[in-house]
C-alpha positions as CSV (number, residue, x, y, z in Angstrom):
1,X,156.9,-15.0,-102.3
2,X,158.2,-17.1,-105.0
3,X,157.2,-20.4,-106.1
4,X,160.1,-21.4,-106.0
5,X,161.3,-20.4,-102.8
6,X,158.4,-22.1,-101.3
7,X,158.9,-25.3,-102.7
8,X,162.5,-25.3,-102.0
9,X,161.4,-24.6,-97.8
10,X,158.8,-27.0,-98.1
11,X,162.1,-29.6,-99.2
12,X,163.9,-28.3,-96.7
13,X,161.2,-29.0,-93.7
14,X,160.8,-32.0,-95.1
15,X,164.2,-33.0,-94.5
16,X,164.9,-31.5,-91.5
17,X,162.0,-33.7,-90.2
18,X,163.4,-36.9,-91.6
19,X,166.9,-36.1,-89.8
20,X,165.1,-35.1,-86.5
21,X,163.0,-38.1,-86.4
22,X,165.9,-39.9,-84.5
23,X,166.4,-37.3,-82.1
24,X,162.4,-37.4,-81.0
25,X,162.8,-40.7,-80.4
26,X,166.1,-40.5,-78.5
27,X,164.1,-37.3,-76.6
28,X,161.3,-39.1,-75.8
29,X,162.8,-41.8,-74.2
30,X,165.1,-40.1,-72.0
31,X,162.3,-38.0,-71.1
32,X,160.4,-41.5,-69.6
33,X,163.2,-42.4,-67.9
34,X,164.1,-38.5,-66.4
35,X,160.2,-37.8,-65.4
36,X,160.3,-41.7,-63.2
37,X,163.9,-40.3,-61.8
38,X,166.5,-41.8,-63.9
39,X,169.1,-40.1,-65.8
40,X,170.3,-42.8,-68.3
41,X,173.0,-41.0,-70.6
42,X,173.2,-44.4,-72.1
43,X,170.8,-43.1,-74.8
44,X,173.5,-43.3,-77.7
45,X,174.6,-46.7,-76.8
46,X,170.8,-48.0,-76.5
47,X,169.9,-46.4,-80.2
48,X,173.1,-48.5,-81.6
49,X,171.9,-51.2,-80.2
50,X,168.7,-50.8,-82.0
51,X,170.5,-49.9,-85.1
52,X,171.9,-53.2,-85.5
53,X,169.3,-55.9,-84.5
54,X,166.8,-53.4,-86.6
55,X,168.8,-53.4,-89.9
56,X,169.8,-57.6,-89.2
57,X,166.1,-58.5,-88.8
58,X,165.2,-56.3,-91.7
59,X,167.8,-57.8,-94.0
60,X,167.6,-61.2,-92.8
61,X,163.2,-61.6,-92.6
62,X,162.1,-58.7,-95.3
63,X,159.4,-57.8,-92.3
64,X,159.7,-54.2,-91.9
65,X,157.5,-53.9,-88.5
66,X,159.3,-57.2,-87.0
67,X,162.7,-55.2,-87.7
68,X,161.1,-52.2,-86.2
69,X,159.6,-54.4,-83.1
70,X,163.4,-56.2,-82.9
71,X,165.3,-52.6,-82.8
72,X,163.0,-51.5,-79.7
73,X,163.4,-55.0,-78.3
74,X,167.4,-54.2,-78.2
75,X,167.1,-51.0,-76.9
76,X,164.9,-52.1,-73.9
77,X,167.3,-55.1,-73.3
78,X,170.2,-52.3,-73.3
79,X,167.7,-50.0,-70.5
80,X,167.5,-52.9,-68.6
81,X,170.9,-53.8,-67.7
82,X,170.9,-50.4,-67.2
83,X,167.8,-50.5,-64.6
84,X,169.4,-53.5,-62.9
85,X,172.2,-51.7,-61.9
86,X,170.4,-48.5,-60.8
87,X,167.4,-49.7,-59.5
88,X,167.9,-52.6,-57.7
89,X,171.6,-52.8,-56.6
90,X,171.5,-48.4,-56.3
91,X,174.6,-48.3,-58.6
92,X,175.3,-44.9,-59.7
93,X,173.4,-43.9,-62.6
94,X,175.9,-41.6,-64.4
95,X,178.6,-44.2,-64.5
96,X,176.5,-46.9,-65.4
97,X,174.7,-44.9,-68.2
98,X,178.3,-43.9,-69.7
99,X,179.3,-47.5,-69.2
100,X,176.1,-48.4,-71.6
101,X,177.0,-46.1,-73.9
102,X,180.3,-47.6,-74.8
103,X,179.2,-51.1,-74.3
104,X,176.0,-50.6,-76.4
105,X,178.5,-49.1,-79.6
106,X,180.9,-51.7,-79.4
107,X,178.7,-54.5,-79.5
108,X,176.8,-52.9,-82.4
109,X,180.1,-52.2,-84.2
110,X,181.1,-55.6,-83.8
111,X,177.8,-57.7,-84.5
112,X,177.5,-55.1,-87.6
113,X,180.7,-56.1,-89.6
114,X,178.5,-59.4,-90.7
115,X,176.1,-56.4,-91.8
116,X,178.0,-54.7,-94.3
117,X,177.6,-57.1,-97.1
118,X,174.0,-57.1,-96.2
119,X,171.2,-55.2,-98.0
120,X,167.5,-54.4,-97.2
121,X,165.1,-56.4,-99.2
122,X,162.7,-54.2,-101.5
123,X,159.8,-54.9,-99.4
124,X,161.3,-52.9,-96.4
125,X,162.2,-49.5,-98.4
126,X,158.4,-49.9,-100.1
127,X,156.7,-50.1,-96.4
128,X,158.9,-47.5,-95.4
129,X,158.8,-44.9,-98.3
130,X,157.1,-41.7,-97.6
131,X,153.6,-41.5,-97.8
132,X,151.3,-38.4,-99.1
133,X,148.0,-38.0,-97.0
134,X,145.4,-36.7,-99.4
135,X,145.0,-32.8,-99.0
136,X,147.4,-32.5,-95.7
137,X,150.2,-32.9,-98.2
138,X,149.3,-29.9,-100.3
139,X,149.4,-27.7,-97.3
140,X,151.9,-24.7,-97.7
141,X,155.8,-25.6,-96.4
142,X,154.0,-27.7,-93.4
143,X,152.5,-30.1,-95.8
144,X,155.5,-32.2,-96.8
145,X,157.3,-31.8,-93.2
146,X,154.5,-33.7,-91.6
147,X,152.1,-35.2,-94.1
148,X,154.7,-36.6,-97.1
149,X,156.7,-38.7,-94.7
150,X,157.8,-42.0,-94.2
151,X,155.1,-43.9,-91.3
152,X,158.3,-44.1,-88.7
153,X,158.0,-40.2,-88.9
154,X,154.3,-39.5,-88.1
155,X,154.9,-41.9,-85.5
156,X,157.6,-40.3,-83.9
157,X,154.7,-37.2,-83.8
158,X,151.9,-39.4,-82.5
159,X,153.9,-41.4,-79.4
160,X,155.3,-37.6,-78.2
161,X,151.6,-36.1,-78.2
162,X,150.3,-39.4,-76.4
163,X,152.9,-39.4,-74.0
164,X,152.1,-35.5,-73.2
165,X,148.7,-36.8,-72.6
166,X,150.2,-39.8,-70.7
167,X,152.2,-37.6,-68.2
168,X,149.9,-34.7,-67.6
169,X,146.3,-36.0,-68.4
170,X,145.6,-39.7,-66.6
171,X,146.8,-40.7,-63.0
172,X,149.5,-43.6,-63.6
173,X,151.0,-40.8,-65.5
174,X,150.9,-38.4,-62.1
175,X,151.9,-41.0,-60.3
176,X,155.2,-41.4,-62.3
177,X,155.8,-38.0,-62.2
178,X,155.8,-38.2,-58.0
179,X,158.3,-40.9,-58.3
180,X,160.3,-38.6,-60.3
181,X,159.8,-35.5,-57.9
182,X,159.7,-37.7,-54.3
183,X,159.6,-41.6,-54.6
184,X,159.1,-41.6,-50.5
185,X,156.2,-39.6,-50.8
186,X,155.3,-41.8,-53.9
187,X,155.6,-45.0,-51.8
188,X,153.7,-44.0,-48.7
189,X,151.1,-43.5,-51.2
190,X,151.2,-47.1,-52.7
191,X,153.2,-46.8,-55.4
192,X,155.4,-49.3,-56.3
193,X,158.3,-47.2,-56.9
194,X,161.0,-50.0,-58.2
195,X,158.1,-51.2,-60.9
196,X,157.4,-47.5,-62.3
197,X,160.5,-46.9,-62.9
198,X,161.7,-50.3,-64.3
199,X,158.1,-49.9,-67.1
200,X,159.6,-46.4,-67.8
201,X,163.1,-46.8,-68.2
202,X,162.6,-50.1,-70.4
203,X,159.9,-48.1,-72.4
204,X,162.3,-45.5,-72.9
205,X,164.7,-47.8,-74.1
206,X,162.0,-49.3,-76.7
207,X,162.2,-45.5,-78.0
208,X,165.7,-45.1,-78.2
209,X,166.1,-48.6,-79.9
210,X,163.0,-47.0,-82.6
211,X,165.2,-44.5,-83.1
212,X,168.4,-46.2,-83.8
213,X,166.1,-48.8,-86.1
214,X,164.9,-45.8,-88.5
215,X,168.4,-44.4,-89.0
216,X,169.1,-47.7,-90.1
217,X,166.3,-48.9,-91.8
218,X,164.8,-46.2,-93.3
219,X,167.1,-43.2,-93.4
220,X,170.8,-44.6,-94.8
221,X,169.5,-48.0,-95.1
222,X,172.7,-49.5,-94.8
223,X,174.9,-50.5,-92.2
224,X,178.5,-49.0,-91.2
225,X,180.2,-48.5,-88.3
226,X,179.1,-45.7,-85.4
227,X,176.2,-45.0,-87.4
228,X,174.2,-42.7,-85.2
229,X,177.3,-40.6,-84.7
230,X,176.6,-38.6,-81.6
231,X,172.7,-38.4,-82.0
232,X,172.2,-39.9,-78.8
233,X,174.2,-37.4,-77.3
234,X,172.3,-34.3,-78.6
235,X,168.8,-35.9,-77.7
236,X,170.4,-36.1,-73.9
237,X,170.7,-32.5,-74.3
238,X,167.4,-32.1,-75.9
239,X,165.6,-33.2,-72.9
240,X,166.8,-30.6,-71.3
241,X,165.7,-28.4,-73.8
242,X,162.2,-29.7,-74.2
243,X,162.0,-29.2,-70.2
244,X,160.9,-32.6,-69.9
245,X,158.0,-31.6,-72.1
246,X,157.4,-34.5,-74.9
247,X,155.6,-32.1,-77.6
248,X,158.5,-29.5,-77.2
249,X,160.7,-32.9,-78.2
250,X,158.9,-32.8,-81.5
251,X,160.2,-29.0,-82.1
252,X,163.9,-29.4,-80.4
253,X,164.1,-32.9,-82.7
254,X,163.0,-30.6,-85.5
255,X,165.4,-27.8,-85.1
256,X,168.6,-29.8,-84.8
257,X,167.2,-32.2,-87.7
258,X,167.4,-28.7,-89.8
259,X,171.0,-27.8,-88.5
260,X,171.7,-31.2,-89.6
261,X,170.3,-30.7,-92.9
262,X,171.9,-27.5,-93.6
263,X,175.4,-29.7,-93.8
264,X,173.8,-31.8,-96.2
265,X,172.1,-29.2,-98.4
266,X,175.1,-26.8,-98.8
267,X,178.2,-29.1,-98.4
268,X,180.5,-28.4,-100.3
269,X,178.8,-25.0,-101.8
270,X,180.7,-22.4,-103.7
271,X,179.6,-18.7,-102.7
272,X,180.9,-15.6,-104.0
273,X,181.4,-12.5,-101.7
274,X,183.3,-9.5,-102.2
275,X,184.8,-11.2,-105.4
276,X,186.4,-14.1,-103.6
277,X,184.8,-17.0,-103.8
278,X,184.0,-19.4,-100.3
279,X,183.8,-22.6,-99.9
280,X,181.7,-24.4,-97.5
281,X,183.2,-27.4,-95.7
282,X,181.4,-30.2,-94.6
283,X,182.9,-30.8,-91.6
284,X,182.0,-26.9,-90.3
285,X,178.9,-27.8,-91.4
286,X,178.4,-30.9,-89.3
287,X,179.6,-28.7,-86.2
288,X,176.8,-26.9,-86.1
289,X,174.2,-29.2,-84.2
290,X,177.1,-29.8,-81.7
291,X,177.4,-26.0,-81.2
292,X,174.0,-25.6,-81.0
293,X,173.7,-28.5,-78.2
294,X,176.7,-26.8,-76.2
295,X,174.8,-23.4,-76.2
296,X,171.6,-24.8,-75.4
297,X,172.9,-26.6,-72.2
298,X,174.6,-23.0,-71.0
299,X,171.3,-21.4,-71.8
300,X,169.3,-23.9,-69.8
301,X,172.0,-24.0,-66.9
302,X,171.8,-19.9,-66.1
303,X,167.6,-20.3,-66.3
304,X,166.5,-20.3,-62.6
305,X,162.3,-20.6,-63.6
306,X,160.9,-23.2,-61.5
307,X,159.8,-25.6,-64.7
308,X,163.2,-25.2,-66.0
309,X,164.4,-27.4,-63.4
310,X,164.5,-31.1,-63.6
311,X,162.7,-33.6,-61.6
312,X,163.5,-33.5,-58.2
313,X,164.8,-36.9,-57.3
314,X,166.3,-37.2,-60.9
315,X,169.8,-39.3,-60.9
316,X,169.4,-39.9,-56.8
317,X,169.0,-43.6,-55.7
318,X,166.0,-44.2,-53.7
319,X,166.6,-46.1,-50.6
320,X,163.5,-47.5,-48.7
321,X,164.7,-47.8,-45.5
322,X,165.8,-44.0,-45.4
323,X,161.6,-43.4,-46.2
């Protein structure tokens, strides 16, 4: 193969990684809050959230982990009005994670018009510029996807495999799983049901809130309005692609960051076929994660495999008494 052409895939992976980075962390959270039980579609509205008190901190302190620590902050304070409301007074947990959605995005949009003037301080784009691990880096086409990235990207990679390891490997991650598949079982073992999923749902919102801080901070590094733009969206569909399965986040995240980066690579292209020349618009372009998200949910929905199916008790209210 070409030089060339390997260099240019090695680019692309690379950016296709940077774009998916988000989406992990979106995936990964919902995935806390599915495998405890809860279906929180409030993931978009939780990663705004995080976008906003991320990119203020940043701007205002020039600490780039305190910004990063502020964004989670939000997006756990967002998972907890949303556990409130779930957990403890049973509300339904599809209206009340749309309901967080839109509140979430409107109170970013409107504590981020005193953001637009702002800009990140050169200490924050220096903490967060990608860095080359000796001899990983050189790697062929893998090498810059994984080992020539910012630190918020290896990190997105790190928390999914320790979370796998979490969920499948030690016992408080069983137990969270029995919550998920039968909290009454769960309780007449012990387990205190309410407080596994409150630790999971506000950890998931810590992710989401990551993930809105990086698109933020380190991936546009400005503020405007609706800036994750439906990501929170697709990563609710991801979890259903991953199958609840945190390292098959880190390849979903992946693949829709590359559908993403195929609008920005070839917008507005100029190809020539059959003598006519074709122009590729952006806005087709930005379709195709969408797309891709609408046909993965029909995919996943005709599948009848046993570990294609989501946890048992997930978007149910638990009710004690009824045990």
């Amino acid at each position: 193969m070409d030089i060339g052409w390997i260099a240019a895939a090695a680019m692309f992976l690379q950016l296709a990684a940077q774009c998916g980075t988000p989406l992990l962390f979106g995936t990964l959270g919902g995935i806390l809050g599915e495998k405890a039980g809860n279906l929180n579609l409030g993931v978009e509205g939780m990663m705004m959230m995080g976008a906003v008190t991320g990119y203020y901190v940043a701007a205002v302190s020039g600490h780039p982990v305190l910004a990063a620590l502020a964004g989670g902050l939000a997006g756990s304070l967002g998972a907890l009005l949303y556990a409130v409301i779930t957990v403890t007074l049973q509300g339904n947990q599809t209206v009340t994670g749309l309901t967080l959605t839109i509140f979430g995005c409107g109170i970013a949009n409107y504590i981020g018009k005193g953001c637009t003037s702002m800009t990140l301080p050169a200490t924050i784009r220096a903490f967060y510029a990608p860095i080359s691990v000796p001899g990983l880096s050189k790697l062929p086409l893998v090498g810059k996807m994984l080992f020539e990235q910012s630190n918020f990207v290896m990190l997105g990679i790190l928390l999914a495999i320790l979370i796998w390891i979490y969920f499948n490997k030690t016992r408080a991650g069983l137990n969270v799983r029995m919550v998920g598949e039968n909290p009454g079982a769960a309780d007449a073992c012990g387990i205190h049901v309410n407080l596994v999923k409150y630790l999971h749902l506000l950890a998931g919102g810590f992710l989401c809130g990551l993930g809105g801080t990086y698109l933020s901070v380190v991936y546009i590094t400005r503020w405007q309005n609706d800036l994750v733009a439906g990501l929170g969206w697709i990563a609710v569909a991801l979890v259903i692609f991953a199958i609840w399965n945190p390292i098959r986040a880190i390849f979903g995240g992946y693949l829709f960051g590359a559908l993403r980066s195929i609008g920005l690579v070839l917008q507005n292209t100029r190809m020539t076929f059959l003598g006519h020349e074709i122009r590729l618009d952006p806005q087709l372009l930005d379709m195709l994660p969408y797309l891709m998200t609408i046909l993965v949910l029909v995919l996943m929905g005709v599948q009848k495999k046993k570990e294609y199916q989501p946890p048992g008790w997930l978007s149910r209210s638990y009710y004690r008494e009824d045990r």
